[in-house]
C-alpha positions as CSV (number, residue, x, y, z in Angstrom):
1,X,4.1,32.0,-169.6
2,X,7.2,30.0,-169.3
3,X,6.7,28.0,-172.2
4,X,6.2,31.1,-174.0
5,X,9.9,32.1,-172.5
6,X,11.5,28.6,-173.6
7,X,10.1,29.2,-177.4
8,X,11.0,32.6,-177.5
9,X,14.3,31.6,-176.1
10,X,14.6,28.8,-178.5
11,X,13.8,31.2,-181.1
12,X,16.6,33.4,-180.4
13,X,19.1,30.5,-180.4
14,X,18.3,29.2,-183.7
15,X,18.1,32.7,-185.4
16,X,21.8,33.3,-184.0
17,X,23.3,30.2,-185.1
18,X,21.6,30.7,-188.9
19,X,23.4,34.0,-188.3
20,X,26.9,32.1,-187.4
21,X,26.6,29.6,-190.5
22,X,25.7,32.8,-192.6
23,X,28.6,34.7,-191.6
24,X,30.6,31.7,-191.9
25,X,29.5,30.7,-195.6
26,X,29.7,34.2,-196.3
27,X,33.5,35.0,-194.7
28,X,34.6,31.5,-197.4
29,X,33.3,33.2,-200.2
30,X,35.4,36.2,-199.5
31,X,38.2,34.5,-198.4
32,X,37.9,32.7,-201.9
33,X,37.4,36.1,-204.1
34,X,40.4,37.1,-201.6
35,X,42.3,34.3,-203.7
36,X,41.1,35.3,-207.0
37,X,42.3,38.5,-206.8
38,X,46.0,38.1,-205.5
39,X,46.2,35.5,-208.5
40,X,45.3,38.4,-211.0
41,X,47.2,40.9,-209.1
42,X,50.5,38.0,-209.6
43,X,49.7,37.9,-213.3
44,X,49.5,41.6,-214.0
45,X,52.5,41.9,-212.4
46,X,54.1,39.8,-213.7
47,X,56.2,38.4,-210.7
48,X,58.0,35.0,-209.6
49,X,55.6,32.4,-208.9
50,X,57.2,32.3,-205.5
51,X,56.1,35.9,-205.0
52,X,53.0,35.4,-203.8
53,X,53.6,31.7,-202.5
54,X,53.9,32.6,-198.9
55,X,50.6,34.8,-198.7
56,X,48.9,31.8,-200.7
57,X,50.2,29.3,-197.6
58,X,48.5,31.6,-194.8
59,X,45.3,32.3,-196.4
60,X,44.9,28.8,-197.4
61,X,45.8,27.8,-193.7
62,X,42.9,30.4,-192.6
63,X,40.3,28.7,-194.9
64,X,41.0,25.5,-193.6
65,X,40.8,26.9,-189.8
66,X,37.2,28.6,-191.1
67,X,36.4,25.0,-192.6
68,X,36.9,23.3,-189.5
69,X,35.1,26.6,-187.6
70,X,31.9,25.5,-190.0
71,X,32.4,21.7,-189.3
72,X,31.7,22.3,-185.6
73,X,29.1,24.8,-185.8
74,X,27.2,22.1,-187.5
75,X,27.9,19.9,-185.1
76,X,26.6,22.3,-182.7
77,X,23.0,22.4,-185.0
78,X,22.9,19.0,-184.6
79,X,23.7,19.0,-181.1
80,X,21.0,21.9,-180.4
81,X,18.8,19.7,-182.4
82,X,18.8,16.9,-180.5
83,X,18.7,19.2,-177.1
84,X,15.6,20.6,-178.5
85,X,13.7,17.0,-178.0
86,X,14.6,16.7,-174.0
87,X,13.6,20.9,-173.3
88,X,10.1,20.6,-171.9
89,X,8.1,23.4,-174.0
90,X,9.8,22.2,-176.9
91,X,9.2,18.6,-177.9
92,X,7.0,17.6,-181.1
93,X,4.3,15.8,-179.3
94,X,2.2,13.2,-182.1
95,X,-1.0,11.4,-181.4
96,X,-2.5,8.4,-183.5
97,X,-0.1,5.9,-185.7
98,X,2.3,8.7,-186.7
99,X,1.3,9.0,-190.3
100,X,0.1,12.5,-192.2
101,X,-2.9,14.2,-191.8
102,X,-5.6,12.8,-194.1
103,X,-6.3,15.3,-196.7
104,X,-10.4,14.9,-196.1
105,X,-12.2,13.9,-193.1
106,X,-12.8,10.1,-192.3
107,X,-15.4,10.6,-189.9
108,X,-18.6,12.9,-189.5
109,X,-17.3,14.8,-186.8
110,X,-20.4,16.7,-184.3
111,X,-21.1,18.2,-181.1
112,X,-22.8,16.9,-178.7
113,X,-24.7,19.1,-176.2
């Protein structure tokens, strides 16, 4: 029963933070398309190149805060990663020399009554 609480707890945690990296990547693209667009508004408009200059400066600023933002949330996957090995209920358990699965059996395998 608790283990079954741990990996359903787990579960939740690592859906969320696929959820935060999404939103992340997804809030960069925009932020990018953002750019794109106030470039092409500048040119149809035909204003100074110092027009726009100022609004260039903050979103560029907030890109490089959301860069940073993404830097640590994968610092956090990594640090939920390694977390993940000392959570009884969670570690990858391995028996025998640690190598693959053999694709056939080695050994005649019966039961003995």
């Amino acid at each position: 029963m608790r283990k079954h609480q741990i990996e359903n707890a787990a579960f939740e945690v690592a859906t969320q933070v696929r959820a935060v990296e999404d939103s992340i990547d997804s809030a960069l693209a925009e932020m990018a398309e953002l750019q794109a667009r106030i470039m092409r508004a500048n040119s149809v408009a035909r204003t100074g190149f110092g027009t726009v200059h100022p609004v260039l400066q903050q979103l560029a600023a907030a890109v490089s805060g959301l860069v940073d933002a993404r830097g640590s949330v994968v610092g956090c996957h990594a640090a939920l990663a390694d977390a993940k090995g000392k959570v009884p209920g969670l570690r990858t358990v391995g028996f025998g020399d640690g190598e693959e699965c053999p694709k056939t059996a080695v050994a005649d395998l019966r039961i003995v009554a």
